[in-house]
Residue frames as qw, qx, qy, qz and C-alpha x, y, z in Angstrom:
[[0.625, -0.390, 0.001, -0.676, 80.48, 114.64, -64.05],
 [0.058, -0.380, 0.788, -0.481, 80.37, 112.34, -60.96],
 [0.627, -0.276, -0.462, -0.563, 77.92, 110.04, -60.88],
 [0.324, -0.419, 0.570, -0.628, 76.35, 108.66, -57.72],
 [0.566, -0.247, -0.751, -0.234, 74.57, 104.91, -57.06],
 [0.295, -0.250, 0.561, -0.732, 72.69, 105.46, -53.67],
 [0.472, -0.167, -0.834, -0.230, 71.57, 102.92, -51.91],
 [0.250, -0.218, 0.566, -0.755, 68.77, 103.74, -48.87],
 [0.660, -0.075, -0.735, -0.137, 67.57, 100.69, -47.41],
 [0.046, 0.099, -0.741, 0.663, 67.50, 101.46, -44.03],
 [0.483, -0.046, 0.279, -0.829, 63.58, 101.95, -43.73],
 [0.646, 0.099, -0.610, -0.447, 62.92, 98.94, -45.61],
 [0.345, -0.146, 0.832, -0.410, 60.84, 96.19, -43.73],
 [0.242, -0.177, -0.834, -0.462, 58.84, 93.48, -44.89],
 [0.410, -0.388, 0.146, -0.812, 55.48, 93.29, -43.09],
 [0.103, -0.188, 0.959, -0.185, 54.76, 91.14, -40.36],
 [0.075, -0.252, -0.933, -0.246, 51.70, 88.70, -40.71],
 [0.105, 0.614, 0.758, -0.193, 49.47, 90.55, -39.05],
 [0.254, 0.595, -0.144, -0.749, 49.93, 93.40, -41.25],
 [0.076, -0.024, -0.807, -0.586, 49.53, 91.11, -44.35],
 [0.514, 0.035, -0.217, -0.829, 45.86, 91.19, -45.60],
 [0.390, 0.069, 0.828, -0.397, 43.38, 88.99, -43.70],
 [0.766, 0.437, -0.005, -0.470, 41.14, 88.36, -47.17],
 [0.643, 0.071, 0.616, 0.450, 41.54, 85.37, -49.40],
 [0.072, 0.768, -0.285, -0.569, 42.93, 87.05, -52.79],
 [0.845, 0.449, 0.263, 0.122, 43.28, 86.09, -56.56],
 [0.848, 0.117, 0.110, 0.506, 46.36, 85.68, -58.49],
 [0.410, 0.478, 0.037, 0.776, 46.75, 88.64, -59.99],
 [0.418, -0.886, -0.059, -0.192, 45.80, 90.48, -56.47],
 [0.894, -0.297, 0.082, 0.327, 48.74, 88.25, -55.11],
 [0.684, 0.316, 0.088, 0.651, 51.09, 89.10, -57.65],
 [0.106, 0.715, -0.186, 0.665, 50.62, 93.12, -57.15],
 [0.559, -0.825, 0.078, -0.020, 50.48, 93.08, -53.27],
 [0.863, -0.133, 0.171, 0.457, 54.16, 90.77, -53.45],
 [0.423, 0.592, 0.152, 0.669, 55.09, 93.55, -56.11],
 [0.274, -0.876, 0.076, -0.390, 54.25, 96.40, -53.56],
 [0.961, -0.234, -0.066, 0.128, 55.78, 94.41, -50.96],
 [0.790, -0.378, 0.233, 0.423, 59.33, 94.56, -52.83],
 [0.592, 0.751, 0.215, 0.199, 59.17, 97.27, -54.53],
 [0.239, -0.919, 0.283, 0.133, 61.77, 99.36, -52.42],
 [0.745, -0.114, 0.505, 0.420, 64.45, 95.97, -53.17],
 [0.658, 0.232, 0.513, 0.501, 64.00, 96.63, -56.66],
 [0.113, 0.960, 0.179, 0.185, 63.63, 100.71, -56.68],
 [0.408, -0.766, 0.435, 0.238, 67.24, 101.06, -55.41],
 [0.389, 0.594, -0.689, -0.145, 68.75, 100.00, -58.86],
 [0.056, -0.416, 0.901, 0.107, 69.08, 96.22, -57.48],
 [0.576, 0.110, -0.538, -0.606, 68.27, 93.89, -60.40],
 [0.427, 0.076, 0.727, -0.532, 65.19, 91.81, -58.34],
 [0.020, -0.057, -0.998, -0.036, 63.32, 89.01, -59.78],
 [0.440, -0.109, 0.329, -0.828, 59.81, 90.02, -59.94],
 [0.425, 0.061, 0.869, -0.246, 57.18, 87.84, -59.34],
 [0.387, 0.101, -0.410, -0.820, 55.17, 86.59, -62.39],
 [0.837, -0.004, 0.098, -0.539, 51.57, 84.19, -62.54],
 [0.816, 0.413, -0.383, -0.127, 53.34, 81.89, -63.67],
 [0.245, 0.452, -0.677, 0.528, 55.90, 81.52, -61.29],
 [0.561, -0.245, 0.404, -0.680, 52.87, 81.27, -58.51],
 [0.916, 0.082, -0.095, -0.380, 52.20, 78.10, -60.35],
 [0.611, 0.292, -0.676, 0.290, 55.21, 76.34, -60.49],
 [0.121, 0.378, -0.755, 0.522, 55.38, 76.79, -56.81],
 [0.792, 0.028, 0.431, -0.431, 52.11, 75.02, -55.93],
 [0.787, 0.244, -0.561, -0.074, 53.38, 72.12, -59.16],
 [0.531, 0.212, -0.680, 0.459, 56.54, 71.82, -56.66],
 [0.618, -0.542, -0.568, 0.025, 54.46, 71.81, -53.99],
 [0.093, 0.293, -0.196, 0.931, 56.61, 75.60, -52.36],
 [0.380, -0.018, 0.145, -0.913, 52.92, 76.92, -51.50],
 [0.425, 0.357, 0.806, -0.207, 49.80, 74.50, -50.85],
 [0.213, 0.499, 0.777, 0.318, 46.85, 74.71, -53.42],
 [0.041, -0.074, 0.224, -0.971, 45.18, 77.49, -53.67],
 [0.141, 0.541, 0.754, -0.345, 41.12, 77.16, -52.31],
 [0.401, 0.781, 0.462, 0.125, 38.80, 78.42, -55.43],
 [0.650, 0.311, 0.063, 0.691, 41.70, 79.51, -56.89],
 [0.089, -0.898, -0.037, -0.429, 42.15, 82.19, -53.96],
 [0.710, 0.156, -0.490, 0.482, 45.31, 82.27, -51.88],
 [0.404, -0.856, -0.212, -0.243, 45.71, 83.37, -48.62],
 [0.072, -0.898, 0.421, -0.108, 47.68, 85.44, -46.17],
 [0.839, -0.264, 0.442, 0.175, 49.69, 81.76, -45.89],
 [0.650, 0.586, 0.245, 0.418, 50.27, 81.57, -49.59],
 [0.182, 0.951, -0.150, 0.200, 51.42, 85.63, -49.42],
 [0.356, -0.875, 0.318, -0.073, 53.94, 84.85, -46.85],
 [0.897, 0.107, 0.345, 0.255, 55.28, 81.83, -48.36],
 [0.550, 0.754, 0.240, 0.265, 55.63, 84.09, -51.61],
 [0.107, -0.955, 0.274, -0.024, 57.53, 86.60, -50.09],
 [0.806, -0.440, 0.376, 0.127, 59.85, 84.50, -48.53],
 [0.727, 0.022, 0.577, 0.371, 60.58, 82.85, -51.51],
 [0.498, 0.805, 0.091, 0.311, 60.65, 85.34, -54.06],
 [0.014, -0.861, 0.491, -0.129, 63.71, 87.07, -51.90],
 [0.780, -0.382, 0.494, 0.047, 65.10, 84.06, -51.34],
 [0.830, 0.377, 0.347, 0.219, 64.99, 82.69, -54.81],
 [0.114, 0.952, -0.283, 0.018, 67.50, 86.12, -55.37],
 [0.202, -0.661, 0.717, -0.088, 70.37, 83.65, -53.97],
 [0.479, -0.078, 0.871, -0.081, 69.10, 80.07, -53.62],
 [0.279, 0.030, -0.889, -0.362, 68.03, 77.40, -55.75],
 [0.630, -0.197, -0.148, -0.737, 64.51, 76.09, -55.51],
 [0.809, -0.128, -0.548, 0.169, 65.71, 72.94, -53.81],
 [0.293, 0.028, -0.583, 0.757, 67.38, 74.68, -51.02],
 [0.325, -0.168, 0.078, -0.927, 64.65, 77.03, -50.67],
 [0.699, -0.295, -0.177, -0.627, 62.21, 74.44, -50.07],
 [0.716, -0.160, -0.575, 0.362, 64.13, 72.26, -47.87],
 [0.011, -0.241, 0.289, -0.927, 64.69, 75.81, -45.90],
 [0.627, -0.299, -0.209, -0.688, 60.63, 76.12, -45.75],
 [0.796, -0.169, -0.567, -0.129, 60.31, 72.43, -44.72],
 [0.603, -0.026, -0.696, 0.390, 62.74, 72.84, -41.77],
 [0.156, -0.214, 0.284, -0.921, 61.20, 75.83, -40.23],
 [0.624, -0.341, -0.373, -0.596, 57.74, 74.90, -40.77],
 [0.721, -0.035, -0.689, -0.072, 58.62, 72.18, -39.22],
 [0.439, -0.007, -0.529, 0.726, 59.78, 73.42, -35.93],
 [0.067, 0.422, 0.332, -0.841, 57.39, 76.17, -35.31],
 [0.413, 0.702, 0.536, -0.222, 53.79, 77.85, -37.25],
 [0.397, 0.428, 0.296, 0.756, 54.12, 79.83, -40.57],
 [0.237, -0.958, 0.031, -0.157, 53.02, 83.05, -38.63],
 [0.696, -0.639, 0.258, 0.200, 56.01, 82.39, -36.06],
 [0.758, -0.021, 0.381, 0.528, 58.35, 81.46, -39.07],
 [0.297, 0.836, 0.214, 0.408, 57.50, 84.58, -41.50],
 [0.161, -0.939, 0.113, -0.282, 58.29, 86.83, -38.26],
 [0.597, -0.606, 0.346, 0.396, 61.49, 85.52, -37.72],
 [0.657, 0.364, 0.386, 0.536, 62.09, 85.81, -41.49],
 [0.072, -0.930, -0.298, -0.203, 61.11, 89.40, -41.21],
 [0.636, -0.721, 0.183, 0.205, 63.06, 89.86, -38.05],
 [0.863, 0.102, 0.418, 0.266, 65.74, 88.53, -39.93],
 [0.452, 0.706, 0.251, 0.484, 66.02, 90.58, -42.95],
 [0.145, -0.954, -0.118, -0.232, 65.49, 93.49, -41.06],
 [0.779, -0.559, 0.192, 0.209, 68.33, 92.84, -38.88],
 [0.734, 0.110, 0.401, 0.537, 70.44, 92.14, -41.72],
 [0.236, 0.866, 0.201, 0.391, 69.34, 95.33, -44.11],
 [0.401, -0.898, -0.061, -0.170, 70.69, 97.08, -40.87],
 [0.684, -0.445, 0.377, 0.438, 74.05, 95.64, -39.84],
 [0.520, 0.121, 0.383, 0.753, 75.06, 96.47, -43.81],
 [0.093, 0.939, 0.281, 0.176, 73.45, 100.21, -43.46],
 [0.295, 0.397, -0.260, 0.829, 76.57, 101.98, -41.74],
 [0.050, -0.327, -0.458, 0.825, 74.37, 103.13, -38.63],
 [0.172, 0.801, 0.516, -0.249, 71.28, 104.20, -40.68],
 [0.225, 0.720, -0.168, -0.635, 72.98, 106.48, -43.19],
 [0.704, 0.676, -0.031, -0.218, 72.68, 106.37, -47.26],
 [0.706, -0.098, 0.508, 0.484, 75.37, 104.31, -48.82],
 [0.328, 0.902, -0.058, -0.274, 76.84, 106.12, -51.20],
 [0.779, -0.183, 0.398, 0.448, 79.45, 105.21, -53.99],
 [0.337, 0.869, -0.012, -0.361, 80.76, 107.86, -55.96],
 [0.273, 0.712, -0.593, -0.258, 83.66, 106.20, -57.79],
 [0.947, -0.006, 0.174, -0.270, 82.63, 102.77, -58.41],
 [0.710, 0.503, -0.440, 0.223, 86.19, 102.17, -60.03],
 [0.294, 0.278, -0.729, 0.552, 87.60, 102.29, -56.56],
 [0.468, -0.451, 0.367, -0.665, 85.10, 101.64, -54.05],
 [0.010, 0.430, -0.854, 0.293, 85.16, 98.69, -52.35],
 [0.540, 0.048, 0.641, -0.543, 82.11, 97.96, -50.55],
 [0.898, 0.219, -0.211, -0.319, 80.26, 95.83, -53.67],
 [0.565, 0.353, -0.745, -0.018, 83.13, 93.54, -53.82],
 [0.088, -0.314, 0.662, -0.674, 83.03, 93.60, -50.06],
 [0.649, 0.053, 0.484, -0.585, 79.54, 92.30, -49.84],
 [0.822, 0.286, -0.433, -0.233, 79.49, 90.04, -53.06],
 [0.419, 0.462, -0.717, 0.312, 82.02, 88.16, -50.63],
 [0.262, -0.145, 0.425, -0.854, 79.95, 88.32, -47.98],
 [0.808, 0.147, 0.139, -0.554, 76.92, 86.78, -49.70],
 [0.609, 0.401, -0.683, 0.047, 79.25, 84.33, -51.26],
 [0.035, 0.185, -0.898, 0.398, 80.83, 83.11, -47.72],
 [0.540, -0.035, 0.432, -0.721, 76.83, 83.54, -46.11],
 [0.727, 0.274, -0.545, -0.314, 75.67, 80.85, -49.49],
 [0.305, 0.593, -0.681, 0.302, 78.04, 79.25, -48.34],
 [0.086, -0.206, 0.792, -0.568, 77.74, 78.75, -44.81],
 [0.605, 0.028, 0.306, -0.734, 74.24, 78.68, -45.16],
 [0.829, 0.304, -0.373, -0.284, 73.80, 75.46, -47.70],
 [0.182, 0.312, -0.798, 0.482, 76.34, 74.04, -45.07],
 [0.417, 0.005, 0.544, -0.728, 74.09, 74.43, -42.00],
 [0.839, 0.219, -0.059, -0.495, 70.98, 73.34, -44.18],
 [0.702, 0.340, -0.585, -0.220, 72.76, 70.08, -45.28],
 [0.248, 0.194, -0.837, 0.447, 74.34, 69.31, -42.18],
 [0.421, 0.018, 0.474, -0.773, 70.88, 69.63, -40.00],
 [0.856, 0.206, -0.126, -0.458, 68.84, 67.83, -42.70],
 [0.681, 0.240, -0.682, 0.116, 71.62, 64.80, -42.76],
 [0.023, -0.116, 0.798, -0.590, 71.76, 64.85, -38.61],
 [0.649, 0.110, -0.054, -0.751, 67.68, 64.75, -39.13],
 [0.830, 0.231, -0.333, -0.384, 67.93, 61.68, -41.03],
 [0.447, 0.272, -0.821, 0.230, 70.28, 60.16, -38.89],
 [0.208, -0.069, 0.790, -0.573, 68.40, 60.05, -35.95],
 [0.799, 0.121, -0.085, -0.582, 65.09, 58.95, -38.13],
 [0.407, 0.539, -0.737, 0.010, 67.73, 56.26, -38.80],
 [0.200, 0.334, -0.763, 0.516, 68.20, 55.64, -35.45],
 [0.654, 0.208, 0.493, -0.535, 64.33, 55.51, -33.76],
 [0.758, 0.226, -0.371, -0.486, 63.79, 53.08, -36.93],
 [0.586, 0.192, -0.759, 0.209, 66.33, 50.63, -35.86],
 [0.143, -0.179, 0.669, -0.707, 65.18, 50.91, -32.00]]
């Protein structure tokens, strides 16, 4: 018998801010929306991180997500969360919040979610084939995993690059308007 591992990701999108819920929300509201959120990631067999109370805390200790306001979090907090629960799939919690910082920094968390969004989407798409089901029917010889583990390797990669080099050209020119 032949077994099959399908992977259909093409519809998958994250929602943009003004589809996220305009109510402030409690933890364990948080936790299932995020869960709904990403459930498609982790209903296609790939082993996703889910998101636990606990975890929501650490990232307001390390300071990820502001406070939450009578311990209700809001469509800021949700989009943070996202972010960083698919993120935290690849990166370290240092990178991931130096990421945050430099966006924020440049532009509003609306404006930054929906280019994270944008993003993904974009991405989900360029490794879909044109919008059809991936399919691997003989995982002893197909290719494409190794292909993309190599991929996300080089992208790590390039990306922890970029991030270091921008945050160190940052600090040189703070450098530089100090000494002026």
């Amino acid at each position: 018998m032949k077994e099959s591992n399908e992977l259909n990701l093409t519809d998958f999108s994250l929602p943009l801010w003004h589809e996220l819920p305009d109510i402030d929300v409690y933890m364990d509201q948080l936790v299932t929306i995020v869960e709904k959120y990403l459930h498609p990631l982790s209903a296609n067999g790939i082993p996703f991180k889910p998101l636990t109370p606990s975890m929501v805390n650490n990232y307001v200790k390390l300071k990820l997500i502001p406070k939450p306001i009578k311990k209700k979090y809001s469509r800021k907090h949700l989009a943070r969360i996202i972010v960083i629960t698919i993120l935290k799939q690849v990166f370290d919690i240092p990178s991931i919040q130096r990421s945050i910082d430099l966006q924020t920094e440049n532009t509003n968390s609306e404006d930054a979610y929906n280019l994270f969004c944008e993003y993904l989407h974009e991405s989900l798409h360029a490794f879909s084939t044109q919008g059809q089901t991936i399919v691997f029917n003989n995982p002893k010889t197909d290719i494409a995993p190794i292909r993309w583990a190599c991929i996300t390797i080089i992208s790590k990669l390039f990306t922890e690059s970029a991030l270091t080099s921008t945050l160190k050209q940052i600090d040189e020119k703070e450098i530089d308007t100090q000494h002026d």
